[in-house]
C-alpha positions in Angstrom: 67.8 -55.2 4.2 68.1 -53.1 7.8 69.0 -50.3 5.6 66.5 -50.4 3.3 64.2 -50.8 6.1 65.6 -47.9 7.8 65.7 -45.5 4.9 62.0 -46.5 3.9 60.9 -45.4 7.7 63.0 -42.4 7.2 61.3 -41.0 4.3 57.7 -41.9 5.7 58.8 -39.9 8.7 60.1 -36.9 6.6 56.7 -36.9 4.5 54.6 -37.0 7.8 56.3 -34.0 9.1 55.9 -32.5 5.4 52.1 -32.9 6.1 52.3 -31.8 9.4 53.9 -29.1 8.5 51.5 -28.3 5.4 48.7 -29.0 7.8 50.2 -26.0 10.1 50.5 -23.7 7.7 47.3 -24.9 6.4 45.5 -24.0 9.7 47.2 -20.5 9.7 45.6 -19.8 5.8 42.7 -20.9 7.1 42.0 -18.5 10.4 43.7 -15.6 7.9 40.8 -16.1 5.5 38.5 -16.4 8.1 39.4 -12.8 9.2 39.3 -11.4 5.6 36.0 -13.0 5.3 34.6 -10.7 8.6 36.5 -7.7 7.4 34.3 -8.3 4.3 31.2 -8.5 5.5 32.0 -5.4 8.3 32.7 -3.4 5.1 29.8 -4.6 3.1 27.2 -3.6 5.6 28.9 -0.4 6.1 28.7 0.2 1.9 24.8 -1.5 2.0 23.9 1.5 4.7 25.2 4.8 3.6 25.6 7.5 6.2 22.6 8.9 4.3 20.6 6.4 5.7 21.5 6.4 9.2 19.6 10.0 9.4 16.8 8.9 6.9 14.1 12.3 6.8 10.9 10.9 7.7 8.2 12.5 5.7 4.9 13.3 7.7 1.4 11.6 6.0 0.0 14.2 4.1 -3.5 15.1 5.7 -7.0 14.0 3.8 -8.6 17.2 4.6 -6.2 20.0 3.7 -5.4 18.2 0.3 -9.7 18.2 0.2 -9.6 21.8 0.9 -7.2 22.8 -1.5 -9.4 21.5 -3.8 -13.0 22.7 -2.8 -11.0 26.3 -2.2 -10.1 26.5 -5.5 -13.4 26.7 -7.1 -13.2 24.6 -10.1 -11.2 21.2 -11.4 -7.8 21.3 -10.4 -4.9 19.3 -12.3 -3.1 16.9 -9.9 0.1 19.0 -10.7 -1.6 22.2 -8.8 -2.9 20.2 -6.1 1.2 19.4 -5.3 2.1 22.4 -5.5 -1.1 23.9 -3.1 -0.4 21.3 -0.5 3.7 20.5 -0.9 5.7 22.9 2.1 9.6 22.2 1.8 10.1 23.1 5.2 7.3 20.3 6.3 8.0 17.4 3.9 11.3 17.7 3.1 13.2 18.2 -0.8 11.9 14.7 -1.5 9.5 15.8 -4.5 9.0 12.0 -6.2 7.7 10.8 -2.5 5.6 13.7 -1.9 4.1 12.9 -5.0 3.9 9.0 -4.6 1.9 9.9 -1.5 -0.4 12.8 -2.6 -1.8 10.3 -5.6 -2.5 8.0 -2.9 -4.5 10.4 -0.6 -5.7 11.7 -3.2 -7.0 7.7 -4.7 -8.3 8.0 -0.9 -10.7 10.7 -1.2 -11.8 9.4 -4.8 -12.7 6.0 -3.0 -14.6 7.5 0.0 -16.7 9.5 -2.8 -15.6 13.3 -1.1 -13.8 13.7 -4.8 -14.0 12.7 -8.5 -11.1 12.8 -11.5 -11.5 13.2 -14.7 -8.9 13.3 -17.7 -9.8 14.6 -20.9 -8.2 12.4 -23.3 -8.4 9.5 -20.3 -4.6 9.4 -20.0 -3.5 8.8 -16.2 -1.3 11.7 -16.4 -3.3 14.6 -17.1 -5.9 14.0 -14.3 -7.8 16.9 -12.9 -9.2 16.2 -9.6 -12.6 18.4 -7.9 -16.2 17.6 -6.2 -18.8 15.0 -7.5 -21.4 17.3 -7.5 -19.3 19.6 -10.3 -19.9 16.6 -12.9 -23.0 15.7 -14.7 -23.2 12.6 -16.8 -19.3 11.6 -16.4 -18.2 15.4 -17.7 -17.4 18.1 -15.7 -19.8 21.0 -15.8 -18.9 23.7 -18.0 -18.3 25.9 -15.2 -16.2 24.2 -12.9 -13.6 23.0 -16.0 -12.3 26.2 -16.9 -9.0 25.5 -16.5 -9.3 22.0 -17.9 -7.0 21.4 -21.1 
């Protein structure tokens, strides 16, 4: 029965250092995962903020009263599309077109709100919009001359 005994103990002892072996090179997966894991997220933040972005082009606000003047210099209605190009300067706000328009429809929603301009649209479609001054309308139409170029 010693033997028995003895061979019983012998195996326990040889599966407890099977474990604490497992448990070791457990441990060692472990901290090697751990590392991948930061390498990871280091690259990830790296792919989520191209160079681009590090040396993002800050566009200047577009000022109220040269987009205003454009319009009272030119006479008569002027579509939103001439207004960009009477106000838009590459070298001042960048090649960035779709923000430069973003912007100008917003200054331009300003003006409308503070009364200094009106739009009108002939077929009332948001994309043909011909911007000018409330006094060159007369009963929700623009006066015959100051819609010349209105199509």
């Amino acid at each position: 029965m010693n033997i028995a005994i003895e061979l019983l103990e012998n195996k326990i002892s040889s599966v407890e250092d099977g474990i604490r072996a497992k448990e070791a090179d457990l441990a060692i997966e472990r901290d090697s995962l751990k590392k991948l894991k930061e390498a990871l997220s280091i690259l990830s933040r790296e792919i989520d903020t191209p160079s681009i972005n590090k040396t993002v082009f800050k566009m200047p606000s577009i000022d109220k009263e040269v987009v205003y003047a454009g319009i009272v210099t030119n006479g008569i209605f002027i579509h939103r599309k001439e207004v960009h190009k009477k106000v838009y300067d590459k070298d001042m706000y960048g090649s960035d077109t779709v923000t430069f328009g973003a912007r100008l429809s917003n200054v331009l929603s300003d003006l409308r709100k503070e009364g200094k301009l009106v739009n009108y649209s002939p077929n009332n479609a948001k994309t043909n919009m011909y911007w000018g001054l409330p006094e060159w309308m007369n009963n929700n139409e623009p006066k015959p001359e100051f819609a010349k170029d209105i199509k």
